[in-house]
C-alpha positions in Angstrom: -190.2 76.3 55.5 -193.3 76.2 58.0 -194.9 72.5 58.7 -197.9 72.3 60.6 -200.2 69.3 61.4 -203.7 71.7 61.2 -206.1 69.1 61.4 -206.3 65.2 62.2 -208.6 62.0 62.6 -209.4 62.3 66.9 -208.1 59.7 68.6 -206.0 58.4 65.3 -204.5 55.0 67.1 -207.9 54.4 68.5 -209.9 54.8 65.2 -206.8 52.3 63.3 -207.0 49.5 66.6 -210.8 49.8 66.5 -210.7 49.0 62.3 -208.1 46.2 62.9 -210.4 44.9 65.7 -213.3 44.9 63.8 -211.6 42.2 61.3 -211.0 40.0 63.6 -213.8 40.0 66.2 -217.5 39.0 66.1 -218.2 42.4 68.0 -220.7 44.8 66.4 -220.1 48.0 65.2 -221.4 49.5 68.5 -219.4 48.0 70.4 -216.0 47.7 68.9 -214.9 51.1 70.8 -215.8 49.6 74.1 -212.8 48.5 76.1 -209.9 49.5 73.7 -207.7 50.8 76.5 -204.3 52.1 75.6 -202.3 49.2 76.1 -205.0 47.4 74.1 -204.7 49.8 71.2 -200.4 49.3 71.5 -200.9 45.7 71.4 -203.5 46.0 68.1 -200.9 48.4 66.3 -197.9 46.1 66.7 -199.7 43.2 65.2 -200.5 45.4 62.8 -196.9 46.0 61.8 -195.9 42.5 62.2 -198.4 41.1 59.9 -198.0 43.6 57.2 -201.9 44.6 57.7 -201.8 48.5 56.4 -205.2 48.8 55.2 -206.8 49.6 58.6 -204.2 53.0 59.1 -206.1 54.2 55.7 -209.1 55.3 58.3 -206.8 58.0 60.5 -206.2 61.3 58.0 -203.6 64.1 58.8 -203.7 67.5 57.6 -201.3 69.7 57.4 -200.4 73.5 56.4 -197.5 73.8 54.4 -195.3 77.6 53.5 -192.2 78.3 52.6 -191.2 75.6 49.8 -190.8 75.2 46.0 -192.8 75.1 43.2 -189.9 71.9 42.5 -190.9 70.5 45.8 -194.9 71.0 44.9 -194.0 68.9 41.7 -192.7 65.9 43.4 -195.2 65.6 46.2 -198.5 65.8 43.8 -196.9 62.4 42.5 -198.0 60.8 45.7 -201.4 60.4 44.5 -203.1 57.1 46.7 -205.2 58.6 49.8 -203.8 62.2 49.4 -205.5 65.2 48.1 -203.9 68.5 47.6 -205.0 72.0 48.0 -202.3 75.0 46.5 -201.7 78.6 46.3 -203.0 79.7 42.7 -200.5 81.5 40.1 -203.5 82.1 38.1 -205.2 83.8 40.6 -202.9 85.2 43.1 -200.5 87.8 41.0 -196.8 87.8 41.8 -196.1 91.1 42.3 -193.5 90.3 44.9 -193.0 86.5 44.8 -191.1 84.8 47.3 -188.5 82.4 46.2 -186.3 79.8 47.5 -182.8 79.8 47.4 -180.4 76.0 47.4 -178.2 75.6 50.3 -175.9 74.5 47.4 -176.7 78.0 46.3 -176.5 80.1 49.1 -173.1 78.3 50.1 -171.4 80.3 46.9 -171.3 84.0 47.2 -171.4 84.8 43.7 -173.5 82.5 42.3 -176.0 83.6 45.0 -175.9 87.0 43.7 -176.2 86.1 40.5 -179.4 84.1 41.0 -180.8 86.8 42.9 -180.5 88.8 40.0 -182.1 86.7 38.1 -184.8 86.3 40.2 -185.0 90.3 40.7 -184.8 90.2 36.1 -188.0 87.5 36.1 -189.8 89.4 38.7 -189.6 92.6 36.6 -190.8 91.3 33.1 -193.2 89.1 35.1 -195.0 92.9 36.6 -194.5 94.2 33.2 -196.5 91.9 31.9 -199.3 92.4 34.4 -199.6 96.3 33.6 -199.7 95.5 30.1 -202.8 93.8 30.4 -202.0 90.2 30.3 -204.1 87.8 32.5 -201.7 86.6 35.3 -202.4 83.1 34.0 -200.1 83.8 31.1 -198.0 86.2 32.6 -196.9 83.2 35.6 -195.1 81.1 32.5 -192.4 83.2 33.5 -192.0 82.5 37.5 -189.5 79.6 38.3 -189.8 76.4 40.0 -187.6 78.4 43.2 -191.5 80.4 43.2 -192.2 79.9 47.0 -196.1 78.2 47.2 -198.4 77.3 49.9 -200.0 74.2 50.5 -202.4 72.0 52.4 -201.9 68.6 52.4 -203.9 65.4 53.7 -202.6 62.0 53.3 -204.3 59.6 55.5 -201.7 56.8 58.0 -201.1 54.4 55.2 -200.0 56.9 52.7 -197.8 59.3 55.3 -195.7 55.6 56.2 -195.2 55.6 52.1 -194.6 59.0 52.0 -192.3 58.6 54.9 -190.4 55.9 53.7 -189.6 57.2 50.5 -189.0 61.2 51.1 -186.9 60.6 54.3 -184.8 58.4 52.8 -181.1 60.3 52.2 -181.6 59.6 48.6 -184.8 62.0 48.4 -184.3 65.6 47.0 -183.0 67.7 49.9 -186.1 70.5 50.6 -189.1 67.2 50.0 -187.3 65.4 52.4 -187.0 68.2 55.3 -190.0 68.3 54.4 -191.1 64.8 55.0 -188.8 65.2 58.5 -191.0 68.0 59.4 -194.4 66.0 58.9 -192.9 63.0 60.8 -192.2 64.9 63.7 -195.9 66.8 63.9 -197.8 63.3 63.4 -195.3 61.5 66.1 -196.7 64.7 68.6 -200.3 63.5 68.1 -199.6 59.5 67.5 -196.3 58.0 68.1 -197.1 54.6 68.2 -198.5 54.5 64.9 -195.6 56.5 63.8 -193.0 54.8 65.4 -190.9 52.8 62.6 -192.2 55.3 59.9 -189.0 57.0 57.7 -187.0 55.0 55.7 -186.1 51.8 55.2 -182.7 51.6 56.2 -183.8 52.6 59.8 -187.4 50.6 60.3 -185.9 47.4 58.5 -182.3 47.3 58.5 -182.0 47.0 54.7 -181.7 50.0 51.7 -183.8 49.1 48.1 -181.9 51.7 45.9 -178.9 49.4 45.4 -175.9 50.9 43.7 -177.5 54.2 44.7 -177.4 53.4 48.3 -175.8 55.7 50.5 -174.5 52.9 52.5 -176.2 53.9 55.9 -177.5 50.2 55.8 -177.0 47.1 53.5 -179.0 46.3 50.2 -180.8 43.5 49.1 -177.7 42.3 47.2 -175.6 42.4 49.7 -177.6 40.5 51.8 -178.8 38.0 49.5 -174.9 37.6 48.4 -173.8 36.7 52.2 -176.9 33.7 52.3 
């Protein structure tokens, strides 16, 4: 797996203080920039997060390159669909005639069931080509790759929809390869905006408190247990 923040909004915290300034200042549009220092833009961004006031991280985008992951993972992340848009590498375009898979940890971790898998991959990739030289588009023949099928992305979520994102995929409960995924993204956005990154992940670490309730994994209490103890 290969994360890499390609593109982003310049001067991200800046552009997010400057929006949250704008709603509560008489200043004009010209000169809400002027004087937002850094401790200035700190101070705007932890009011931000104490009053709950998200919409003004929806004006600071990220964009990032994305190899090495599933076909399963590309399934769950096109469900994040609020200020994201998805670009990805086309099975009915691009023929197969040596795909890339990805192999479980879970997997890997048994010796023979890895070699079994492999051979099945190796079987699918052999029909798959045998379908291409007998003339079938590679729109039909790709009914036969598997969610392992290795894909490439590019991704862009803007700040609002990354602390979602965040929340939800780096949470312990996530499927393993979308959340080392979601580890990976956190760390590239922290490099170019830490302090609007700061408490992003999930719950049980920016708030103290788990929502999946029996399905916690006990790294923090629920909401049931708390409300029990009141």
């Amino acid at each position: 797996m290969h994360v890499q923040l390609i593109e982003y909004t310049p001067n991200p915290e800046k552009v997010v203080a400057a929006a949250a300034r704008l709603c509560y200042s008489p200043l004009s549009a010209n000169e809400i920039m002027d004087g937002l220092n850094e401790q200035m833009v700190e101070s705007f961004l932890q009011k931000l997060t104490d009053m709950g006031h998200s919409s003004p991280l929806e004006h600071a985008s990220f964009t990032f390159a994305i190899e090495g992951v599933s076909r399963a993972l590309s399934h769950q992340l096109v469900r994040h669909r609020i200020g994201v848009s998805f670009s990805q590498k086309s099975q009915r375009y691009v023929k197969e005639k040596q795909f890339e898979y990805i192999v479980p940890p879970s997997i890997v971790k048994k010796e023979l069931l890895k070699e079994k898998y492999e051979a099945q991959m190796a079987q699918i990739q052999s029909l798959y080509n045998e379908f291409l030289q007998a003339g079938l588009p590679a729109e039909d023949a790709r009914y036969l790759l598997p969610n392992a099928a290795e894909t490439k992305l590019v991704v862009t979520m803007n700040a609002r929809s990354l602390h979602h994102f965040f929340r939800l995929r780096c949470c312990n409960r996530a499927q393993w390869e979308i959340r080392a995924m979601a580890k990976q993204m956190l760390v590239e956005v922290r490099k170019v905006a830490p302090t609007l990154f700061a408490k992003a992940g999930p719950s049980c670490e920016t708030e103290g408190i788990c929502y999946e309730g029996k399905m916690c994994c006990g790294k923090a209490k629920t909401l049931a247990q708390i409300m029990e103890k009141q």
